[in-house]
C-alpha positions as CSV (number, residue, x, y, z in Angstrom):
1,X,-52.0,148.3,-131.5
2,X,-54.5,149.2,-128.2
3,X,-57.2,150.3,-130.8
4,X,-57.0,146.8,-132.7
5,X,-56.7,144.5,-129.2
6,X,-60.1,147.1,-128.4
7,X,-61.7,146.3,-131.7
8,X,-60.8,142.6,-131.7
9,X,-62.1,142.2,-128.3
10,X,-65.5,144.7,-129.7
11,X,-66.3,141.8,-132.3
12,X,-65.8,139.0,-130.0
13,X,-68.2,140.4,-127.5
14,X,-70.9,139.3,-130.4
15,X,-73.2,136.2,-129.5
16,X,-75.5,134.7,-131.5
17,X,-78.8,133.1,-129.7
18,X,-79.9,130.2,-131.5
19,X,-79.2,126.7,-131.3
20,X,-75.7,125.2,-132.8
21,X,-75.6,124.0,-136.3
22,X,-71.8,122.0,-136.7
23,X,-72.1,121.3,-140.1
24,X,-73.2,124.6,-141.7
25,X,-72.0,124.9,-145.2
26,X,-69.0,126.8,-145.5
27,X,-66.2,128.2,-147.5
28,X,-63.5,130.6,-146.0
29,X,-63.1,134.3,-146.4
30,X,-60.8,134.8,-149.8
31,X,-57.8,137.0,-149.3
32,X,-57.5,140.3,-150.3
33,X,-61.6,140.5,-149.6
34,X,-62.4,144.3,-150.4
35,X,-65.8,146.1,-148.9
36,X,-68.3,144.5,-146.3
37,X,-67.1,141.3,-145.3
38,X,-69.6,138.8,-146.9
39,X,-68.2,136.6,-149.6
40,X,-69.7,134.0,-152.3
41,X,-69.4,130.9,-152.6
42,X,-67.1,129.8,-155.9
43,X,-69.4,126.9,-156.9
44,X,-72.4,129.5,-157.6
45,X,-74.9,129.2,-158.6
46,X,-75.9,126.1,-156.5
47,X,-79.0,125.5,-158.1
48,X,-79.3,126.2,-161.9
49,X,-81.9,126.2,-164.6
50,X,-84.2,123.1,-165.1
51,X,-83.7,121.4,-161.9
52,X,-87.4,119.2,-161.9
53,X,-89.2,118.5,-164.4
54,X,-92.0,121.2,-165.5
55,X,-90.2,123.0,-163.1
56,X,-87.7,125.9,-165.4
57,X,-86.0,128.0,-162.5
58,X,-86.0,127.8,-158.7
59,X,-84.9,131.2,-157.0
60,X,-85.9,133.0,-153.9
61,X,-86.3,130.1,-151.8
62,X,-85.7,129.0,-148.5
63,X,-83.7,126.8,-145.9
64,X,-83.1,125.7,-142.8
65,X,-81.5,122.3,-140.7
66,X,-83.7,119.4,-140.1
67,X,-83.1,116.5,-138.3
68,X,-79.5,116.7,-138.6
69,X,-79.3,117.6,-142.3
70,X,-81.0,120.0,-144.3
71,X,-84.7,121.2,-145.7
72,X,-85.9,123.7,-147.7
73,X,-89.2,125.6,-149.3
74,X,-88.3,126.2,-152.8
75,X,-89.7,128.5,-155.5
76,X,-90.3,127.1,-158.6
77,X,-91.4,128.6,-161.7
78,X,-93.3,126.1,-163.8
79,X,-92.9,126.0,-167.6
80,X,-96.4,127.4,-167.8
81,X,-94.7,130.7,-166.0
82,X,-97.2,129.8,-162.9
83,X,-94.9,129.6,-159.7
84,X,-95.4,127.2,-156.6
85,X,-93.5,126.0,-153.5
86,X,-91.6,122.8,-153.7
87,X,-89.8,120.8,-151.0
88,X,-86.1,120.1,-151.4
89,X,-84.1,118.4,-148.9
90,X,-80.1,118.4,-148.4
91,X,-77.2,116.6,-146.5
92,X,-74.8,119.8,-146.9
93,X,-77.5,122.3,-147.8
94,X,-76.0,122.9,-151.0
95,X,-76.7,119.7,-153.1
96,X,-79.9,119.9,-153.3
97,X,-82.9,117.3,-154.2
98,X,-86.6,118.2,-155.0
99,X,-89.7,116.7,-154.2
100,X,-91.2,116.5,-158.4
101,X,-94.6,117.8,-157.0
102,X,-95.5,121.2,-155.7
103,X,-96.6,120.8,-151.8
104,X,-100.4,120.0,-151.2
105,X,-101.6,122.8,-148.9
106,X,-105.0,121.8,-147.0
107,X,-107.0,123.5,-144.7
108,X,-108.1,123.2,-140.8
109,X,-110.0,120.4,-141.5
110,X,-107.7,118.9,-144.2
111,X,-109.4,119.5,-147.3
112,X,-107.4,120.4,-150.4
113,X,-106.4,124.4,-149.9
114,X,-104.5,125.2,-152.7
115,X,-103.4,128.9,-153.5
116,X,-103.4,130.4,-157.2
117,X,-100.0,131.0,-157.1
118,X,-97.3,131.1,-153.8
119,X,-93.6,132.4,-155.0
120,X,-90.5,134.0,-152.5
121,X,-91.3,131.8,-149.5
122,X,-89.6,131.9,-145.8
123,X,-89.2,129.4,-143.6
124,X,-88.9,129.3,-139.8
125,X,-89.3,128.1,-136.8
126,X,-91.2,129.0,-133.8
127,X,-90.9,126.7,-130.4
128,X,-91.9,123.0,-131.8
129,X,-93.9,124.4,-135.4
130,X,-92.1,125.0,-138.9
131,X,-93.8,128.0,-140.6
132,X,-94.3,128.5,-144.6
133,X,-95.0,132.3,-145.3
134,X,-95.1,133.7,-148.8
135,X,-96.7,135.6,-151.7
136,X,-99.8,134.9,-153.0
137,X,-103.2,136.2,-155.0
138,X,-106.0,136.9,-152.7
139,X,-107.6,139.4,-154.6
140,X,-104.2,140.6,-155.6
141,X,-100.8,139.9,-153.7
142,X,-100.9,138.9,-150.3
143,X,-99.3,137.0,-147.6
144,X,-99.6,133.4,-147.7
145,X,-99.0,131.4,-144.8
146,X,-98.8,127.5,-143.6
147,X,-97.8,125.3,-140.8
148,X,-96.0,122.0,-140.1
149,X,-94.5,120.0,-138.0
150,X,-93.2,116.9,-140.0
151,X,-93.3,118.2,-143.8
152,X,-95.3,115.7,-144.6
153,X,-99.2,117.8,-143.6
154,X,-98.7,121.7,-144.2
155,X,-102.0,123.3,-143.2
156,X,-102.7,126.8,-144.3
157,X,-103.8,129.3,-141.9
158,X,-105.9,131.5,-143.8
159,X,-105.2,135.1,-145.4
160,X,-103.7,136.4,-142.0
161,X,-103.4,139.6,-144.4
162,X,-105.4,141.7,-146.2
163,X,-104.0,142.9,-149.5
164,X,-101.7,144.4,-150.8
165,X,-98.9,143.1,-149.1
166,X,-95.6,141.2,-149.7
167,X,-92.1,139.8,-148.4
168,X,-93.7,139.0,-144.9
169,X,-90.7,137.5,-142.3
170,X,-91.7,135.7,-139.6
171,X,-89.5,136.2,-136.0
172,X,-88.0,132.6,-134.7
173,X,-89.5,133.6,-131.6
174,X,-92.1,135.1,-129.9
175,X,-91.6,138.6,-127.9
176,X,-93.6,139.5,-124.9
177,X,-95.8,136.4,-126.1
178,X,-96.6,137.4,-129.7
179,X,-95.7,136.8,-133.1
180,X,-93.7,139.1,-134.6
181,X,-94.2,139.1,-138.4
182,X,-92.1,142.1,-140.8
183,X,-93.8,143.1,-144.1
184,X,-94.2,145.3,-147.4
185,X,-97.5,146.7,-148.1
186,X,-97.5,147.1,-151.5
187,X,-99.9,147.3,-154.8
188,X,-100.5,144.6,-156.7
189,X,-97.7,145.0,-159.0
190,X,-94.3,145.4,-159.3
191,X,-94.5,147.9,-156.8
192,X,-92.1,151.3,-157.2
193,X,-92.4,152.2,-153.2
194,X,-92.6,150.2,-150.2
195,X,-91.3,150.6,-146.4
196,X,-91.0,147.6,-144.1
197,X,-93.4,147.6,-140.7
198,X,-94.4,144.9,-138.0
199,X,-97.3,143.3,-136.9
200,X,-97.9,141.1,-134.0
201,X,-100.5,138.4,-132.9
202,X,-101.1,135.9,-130.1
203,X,-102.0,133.4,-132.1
204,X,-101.2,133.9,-136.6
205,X,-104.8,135.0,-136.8
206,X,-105.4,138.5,-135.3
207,X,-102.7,140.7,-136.5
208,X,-102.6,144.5,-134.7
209,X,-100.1,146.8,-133.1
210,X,-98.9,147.8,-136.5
211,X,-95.3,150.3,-136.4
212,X,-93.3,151.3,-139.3
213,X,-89.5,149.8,-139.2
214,X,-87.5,151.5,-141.6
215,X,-88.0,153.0,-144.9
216,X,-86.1,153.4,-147.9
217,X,-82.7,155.1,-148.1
218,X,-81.4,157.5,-149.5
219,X,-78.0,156.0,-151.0
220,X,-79.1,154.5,-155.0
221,X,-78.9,150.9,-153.8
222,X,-82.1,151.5,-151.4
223,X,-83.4,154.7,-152.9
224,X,-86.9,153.3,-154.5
225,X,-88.2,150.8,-151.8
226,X,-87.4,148.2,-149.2
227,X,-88.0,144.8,-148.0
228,X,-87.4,141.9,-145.6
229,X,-85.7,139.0,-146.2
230,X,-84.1,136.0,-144.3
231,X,-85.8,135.6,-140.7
232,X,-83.7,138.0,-138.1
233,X,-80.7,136.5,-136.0
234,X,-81.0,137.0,-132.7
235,X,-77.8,138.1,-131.1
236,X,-76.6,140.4,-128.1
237,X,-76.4,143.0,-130.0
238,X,-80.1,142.6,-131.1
239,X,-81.8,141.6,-134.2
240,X,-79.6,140.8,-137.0
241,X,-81.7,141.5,-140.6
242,X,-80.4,141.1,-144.1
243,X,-82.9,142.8,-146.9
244,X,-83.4,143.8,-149.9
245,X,-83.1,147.4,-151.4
246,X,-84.0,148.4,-154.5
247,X,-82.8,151.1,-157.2
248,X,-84.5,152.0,-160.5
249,X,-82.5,152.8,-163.0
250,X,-82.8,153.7,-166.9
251,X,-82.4,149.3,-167.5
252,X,-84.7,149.0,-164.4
253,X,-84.8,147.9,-161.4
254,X,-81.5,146.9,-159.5
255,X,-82.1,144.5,-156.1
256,X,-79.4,144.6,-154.0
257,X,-78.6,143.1,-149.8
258,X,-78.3,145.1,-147.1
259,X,-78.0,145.0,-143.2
260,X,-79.4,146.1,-140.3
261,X,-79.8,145.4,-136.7
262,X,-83.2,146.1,-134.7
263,X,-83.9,146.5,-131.1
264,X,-84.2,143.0,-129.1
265,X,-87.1,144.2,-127.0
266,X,-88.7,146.1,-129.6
267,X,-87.9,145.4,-133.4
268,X,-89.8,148.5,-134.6
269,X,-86.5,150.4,-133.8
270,X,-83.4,150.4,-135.5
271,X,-80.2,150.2,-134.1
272,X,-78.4,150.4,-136.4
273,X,-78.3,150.3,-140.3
274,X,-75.8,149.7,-142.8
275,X,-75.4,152.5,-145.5
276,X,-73.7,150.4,-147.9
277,X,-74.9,147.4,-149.5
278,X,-73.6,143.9,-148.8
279,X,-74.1,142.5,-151.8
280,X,-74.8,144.2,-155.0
281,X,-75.3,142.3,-158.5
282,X,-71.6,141.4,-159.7
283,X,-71.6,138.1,-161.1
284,X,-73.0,136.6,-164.6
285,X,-75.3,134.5,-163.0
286,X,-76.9,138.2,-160.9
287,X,-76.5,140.2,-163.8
288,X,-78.2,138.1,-165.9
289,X,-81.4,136.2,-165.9
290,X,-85.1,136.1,-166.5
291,X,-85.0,139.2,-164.6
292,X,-81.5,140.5,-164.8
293,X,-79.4,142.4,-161.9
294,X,-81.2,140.8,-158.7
295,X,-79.5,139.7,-155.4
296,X,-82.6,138.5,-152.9
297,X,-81.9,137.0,-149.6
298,X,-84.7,134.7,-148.5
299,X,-82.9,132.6,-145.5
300,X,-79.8,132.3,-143.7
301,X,-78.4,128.5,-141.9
302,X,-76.1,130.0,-139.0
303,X,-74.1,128.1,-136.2
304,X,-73.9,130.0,-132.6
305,X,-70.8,128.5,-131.5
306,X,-68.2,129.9,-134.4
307,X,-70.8,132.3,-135.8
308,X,-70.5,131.5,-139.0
309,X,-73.4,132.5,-141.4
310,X,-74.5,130.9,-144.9
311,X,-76.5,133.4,-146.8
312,X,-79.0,131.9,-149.4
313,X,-80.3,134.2,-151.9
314,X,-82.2,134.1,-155.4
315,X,-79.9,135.4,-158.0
316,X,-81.5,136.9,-161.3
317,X,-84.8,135.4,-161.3
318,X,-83.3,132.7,-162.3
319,X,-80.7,131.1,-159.6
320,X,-79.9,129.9,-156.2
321,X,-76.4,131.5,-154.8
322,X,-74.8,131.1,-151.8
323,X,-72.7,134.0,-149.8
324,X,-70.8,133.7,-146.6
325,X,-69.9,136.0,-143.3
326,X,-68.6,135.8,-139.3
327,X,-71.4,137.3,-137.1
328,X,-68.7,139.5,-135.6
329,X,-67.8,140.7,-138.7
330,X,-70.7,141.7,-140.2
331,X,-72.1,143.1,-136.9
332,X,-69.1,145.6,-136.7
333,X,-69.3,146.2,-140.3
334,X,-72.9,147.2,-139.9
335,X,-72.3,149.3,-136.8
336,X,-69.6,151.0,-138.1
337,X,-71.0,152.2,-141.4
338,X,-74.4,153.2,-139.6
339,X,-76.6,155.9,-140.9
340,X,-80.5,155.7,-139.2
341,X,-82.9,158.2,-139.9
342,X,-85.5,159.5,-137.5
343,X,-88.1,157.1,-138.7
344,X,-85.3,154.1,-137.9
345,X,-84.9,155.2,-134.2
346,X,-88.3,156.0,-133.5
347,X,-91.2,153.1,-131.8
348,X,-92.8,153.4,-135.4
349,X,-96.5,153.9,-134.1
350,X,-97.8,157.5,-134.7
């Protein structure tokens, strides 16, 4: 009994530090929930096939509140197979309508600034700005990235990196006056290694001070590469991260979510890091798709004040899904099924 009143007491500790969001989407735990506590929604997939026209699938996208309701940065694939970002917005950030034209990206001086291509996008944001960061081809794949502050003018601020990189995560804040930014460097295609490191810069332009986070794992789910995926929660504990790890397997590659948490002061170290994956490829609509067996978190909508946490993530190629956990939950989950490396703990600078 002592040991449960410590443990209760352990998870309650947990704050988050970001501002309150009342009417989070939500659905309670189910009973008899086995393995980390993280649950999907029963209404999945929340966006399906089709959903504008020209527009076939939208997957890997992301979310956030706005003005009291809800907006999002959507990936969708085009019936020419060319994907783009489109803007969706939402009252309960699970119904979901879209903008029929991909977002017009202009330059400094507002001239059309188009990319070839832009697919998995993040959204955040930093003090009073709303940041677009995704994949693009500069001369192969590279980080894309574009600012905001009404959705209505997104201005992109050019090539911050060179390529080949991928899955770049920008921090909702700054830290020690810079922007923290997480990435993949990668080849320029479907990459079969990758590690996740961070950059900073004082103003999106000048990028330095480059240090290795963590690398794969070696449990199967993580065991061929890495990368980031919704923008960290801050919390007391420190920075709250869901990614993506991948296996390759004799039907190919198998994406699956997992946790950490990284150092408040200093993200390049890791706390501490789940060995188990959160969410593995279960369901019809993650085990099969346009690229089957895929779970890819992209965003998460979270309220501080009963910690609850909505999980977006693309689902096969193919879907949006929806997944659900308590901040003190999945904190103590995390921490208690811990295994860091070396190369976690360490700054990550050589």
């Amino acid at each position: 009994m002592l040991q449960k009143i410590r443990r209760k007491k352990l998870m309650s500790d947990v704050k988050m530090i970001s501002p309150a969001v009342k009417n989070v989407p939500w659905q309670d735990k189910p009973e008899g929930l086995k393995g980390a506590p993280i649950w999907r929604y029963t209404e999945n997939p929340i966006i399906g096939r089709n959903p504008i026209e020209g527009v076939a699938r939208i997957f890997n996208s992301a979310v956030m509140p706005y003005e009291g309701e809800f907006i999002g940065v959507f990936r969708g694939e085009q019936t020419n197979g060319i994907p783009y970002i489109y803007l969706g917005r939402s009252k309960d950030a699970i119904h979901w309508d879209f903008e029929k034209d991909k977002i017009d990206f202009v330059d400094e001086s507002g001239e059309p600034f188009m990319p070839v291509y832009a697919y998995d996008p993040r959204l955040v944001k930093v003090e009073d700005t709303y940041y677009i960061i995704w994949c693009q081809d500069f001369y192969g794949a590279a980080i894309g990235m574009a600012k905001t502050k009404d959705f209505k003018t997104f201005t992109r601020i050019e090539n911050p990196f060179l390529p080949f990189n991928r899955n770049a995560v920008l921090f909702p804040r700054k830290i020690n006056g810079n922007f923290m930014l997480l990435s993949r460097p990668s080849d320029s295609g479907h990459t079969p290694f990758g590690d996740i490191f961070i950059s900073e810069s004082p103003d999106l332009t000048y990028w330095g001070k480059h240090r290795h986070v963590m690398g794969k794992g070696s449990e199967w789910w993580q065991s061929l590469k890495i990368g980031g995926g919704a923008a960290p929660i801050e919390t007391s504990e420190g920075w709250l991260l869901f990614y993506h790890g991948v296996s390759g397997t004799c039907n190919g590659y198998v994406y699956s979510i997992g946790g950490a948490i990284l150092d408040i002061d200093n993200p390049s170290i890791v706390k501490y890091r789940c060995e188990n994956f959160l969410l593995t490829p279960e369901e019809w609509y993650e085990e099969r798709g346009f690229v089957p067996n895929v779970c890819f978190p992209c965003a998460t909508i979270h309220d501080s004040e009963t910690g609850k946490i909505a999980v977006y993530y693309g689902a096969a190629d193919s879907y949006v899904g929806l997944a659900f956990t308590k901040l003190d939950e999945i904190v103590d989950y995390i921490k208690k099924n811990s295994k860091v490396t070396e190369q976690d703990t360490e700054i990550g600078k050589k």
